[in-house]
Backbone as numpy.savetxt, mean C-alpha at the origin, in Angstrom:
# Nx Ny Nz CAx CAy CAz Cx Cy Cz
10.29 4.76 -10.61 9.17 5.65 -10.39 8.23 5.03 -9.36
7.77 5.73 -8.37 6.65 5.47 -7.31 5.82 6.37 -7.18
4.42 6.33 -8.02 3.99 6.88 -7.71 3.02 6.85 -6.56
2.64 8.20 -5.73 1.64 8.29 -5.09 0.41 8.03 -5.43
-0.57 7.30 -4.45 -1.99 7.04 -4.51 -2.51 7.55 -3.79
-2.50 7.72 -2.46 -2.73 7.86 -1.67 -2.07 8.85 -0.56
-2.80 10.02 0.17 -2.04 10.32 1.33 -3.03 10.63 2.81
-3.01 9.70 3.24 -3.54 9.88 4.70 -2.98 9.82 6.04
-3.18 10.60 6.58 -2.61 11.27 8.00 -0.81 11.18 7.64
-0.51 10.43 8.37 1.32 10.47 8.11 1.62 9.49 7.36
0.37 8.47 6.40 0.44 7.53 5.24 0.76 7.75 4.33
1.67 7.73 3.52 1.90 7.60 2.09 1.97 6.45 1.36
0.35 6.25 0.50 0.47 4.71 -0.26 0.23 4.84 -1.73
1.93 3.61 -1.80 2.46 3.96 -3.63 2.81 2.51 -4.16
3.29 3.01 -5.46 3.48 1.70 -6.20 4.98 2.07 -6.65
5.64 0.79 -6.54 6.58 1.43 -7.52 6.37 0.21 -8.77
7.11 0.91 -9.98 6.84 0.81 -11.32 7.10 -0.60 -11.88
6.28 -1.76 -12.02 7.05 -2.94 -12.36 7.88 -3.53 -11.69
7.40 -3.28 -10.19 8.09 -4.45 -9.35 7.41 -5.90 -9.36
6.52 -6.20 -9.53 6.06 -7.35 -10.03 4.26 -7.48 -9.86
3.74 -8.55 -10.92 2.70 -8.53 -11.05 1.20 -8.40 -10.46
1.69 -9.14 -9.21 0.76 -9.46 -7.70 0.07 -8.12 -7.77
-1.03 -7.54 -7.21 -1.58 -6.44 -7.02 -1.22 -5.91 -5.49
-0.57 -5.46 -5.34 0.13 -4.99 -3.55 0.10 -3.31 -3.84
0.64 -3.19 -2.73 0.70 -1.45 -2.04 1.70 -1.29 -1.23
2.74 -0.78 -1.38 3.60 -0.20 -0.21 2.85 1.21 0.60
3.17 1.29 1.72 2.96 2.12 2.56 3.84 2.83 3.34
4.58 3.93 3.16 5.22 4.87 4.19 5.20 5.59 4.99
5.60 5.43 6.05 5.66 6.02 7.47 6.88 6.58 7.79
6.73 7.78 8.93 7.80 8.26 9.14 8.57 6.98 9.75
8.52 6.66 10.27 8.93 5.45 11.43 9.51 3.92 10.90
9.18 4.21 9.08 9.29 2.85 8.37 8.20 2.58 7.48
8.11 1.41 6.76 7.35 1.05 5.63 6.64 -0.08 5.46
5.73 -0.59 4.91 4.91 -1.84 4.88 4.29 -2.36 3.40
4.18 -3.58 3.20 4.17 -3.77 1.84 2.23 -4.84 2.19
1.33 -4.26 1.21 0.12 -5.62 1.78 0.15 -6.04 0.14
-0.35 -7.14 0.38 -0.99 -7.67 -0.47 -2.43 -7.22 -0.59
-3.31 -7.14 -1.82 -4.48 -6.57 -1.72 -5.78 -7.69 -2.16
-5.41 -8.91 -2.47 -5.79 -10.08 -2.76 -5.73 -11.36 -2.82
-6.20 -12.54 -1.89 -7.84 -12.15 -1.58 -7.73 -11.22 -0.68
-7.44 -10.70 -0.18 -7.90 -10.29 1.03 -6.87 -9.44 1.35
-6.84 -7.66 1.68 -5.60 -7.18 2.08 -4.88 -7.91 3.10
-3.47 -8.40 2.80 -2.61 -9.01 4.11 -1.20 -8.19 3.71
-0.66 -8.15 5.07 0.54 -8.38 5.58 1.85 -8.69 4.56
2.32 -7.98 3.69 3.78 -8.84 3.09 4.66 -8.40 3.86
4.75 -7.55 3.81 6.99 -7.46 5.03 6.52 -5.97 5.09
7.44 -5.83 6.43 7.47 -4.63 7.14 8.62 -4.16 7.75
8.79 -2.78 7.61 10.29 -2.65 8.49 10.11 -1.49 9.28
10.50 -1.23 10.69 10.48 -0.15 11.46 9.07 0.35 12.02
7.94 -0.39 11.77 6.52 -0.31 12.24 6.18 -0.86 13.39
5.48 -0.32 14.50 5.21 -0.96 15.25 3.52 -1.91 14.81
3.24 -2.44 16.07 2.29 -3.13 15.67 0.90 -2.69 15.29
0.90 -1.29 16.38 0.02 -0.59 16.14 0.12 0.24 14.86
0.94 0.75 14.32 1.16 1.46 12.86 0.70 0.20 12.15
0.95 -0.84 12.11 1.17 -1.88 11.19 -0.50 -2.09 10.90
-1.48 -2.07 11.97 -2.63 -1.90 11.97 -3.33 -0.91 11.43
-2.97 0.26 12.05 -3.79 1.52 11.11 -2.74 1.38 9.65
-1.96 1.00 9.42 -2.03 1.30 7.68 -2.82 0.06 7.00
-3.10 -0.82 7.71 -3.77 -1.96 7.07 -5.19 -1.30 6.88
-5.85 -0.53 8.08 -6.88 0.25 8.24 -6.76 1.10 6.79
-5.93 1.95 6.84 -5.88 2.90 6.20 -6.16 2.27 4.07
-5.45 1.00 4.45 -5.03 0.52 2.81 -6.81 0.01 2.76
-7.18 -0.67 3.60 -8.79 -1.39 3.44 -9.25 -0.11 2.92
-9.63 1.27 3.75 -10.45 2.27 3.60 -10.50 2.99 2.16
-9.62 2.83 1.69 -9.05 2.95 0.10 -8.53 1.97 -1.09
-9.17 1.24 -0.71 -9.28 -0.10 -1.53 -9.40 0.15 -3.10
-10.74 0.33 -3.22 -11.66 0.81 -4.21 -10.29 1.86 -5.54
-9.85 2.85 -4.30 -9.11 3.58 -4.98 -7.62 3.15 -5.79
-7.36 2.31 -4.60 -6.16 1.89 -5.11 -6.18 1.05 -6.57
-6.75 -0.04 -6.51 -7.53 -0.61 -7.34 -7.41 -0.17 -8.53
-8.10 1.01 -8.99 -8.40 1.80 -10.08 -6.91 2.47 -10.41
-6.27 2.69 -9.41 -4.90 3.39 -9.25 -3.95 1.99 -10.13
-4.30 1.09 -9.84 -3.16 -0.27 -10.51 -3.30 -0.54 -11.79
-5.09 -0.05 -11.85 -5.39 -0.50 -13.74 -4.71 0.68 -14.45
-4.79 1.72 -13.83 -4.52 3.05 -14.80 -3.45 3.27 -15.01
-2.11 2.77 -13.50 -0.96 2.43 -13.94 -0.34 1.49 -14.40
-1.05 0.14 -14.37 0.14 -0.80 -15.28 -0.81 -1.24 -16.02
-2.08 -0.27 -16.23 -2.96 -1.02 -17.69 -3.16 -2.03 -17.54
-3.96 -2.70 -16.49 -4.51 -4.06 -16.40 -5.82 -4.14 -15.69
């Protein structure tokens, strides 16, 4: 299961279910996908088929919805 959190412009940012503990975000693009870490600090985990500039606005995009996501991780894995 992955659910959606998020959908902005051609962003789709989800979780999938018990892939492991870390607090992260995948991100989908037509073009490919991106995984951040959201602590300390949103970064960079692996990426495939993004350019550099995509790779940027979804980092944009994951910062701007932080807050949300956040609330999105407690409510789904109850923590």
């Amino acid at each position: 299961m992955s659910p959606t959190v998020v959908r902005d412009g051609p962003f789709r940012l989800f979780f999938f279910s018990r892939e492991e503990p870390r607090i992260h975000v995948h991100v989908a693009h037509p073009d490919g996908e991106a995984k951040f870490w959201l602590t300390p600090q949103v970064t960079l985990a692996n990426h495939t088929g993004l350019s550099a500039r995509q790779l940027r606005e979804a980092q944009t995009v994951v910062e701007s919805h932080l807050q949300e996501i956040a609330h999105a991780w407690q409510y789904h894995f109850g923590g």
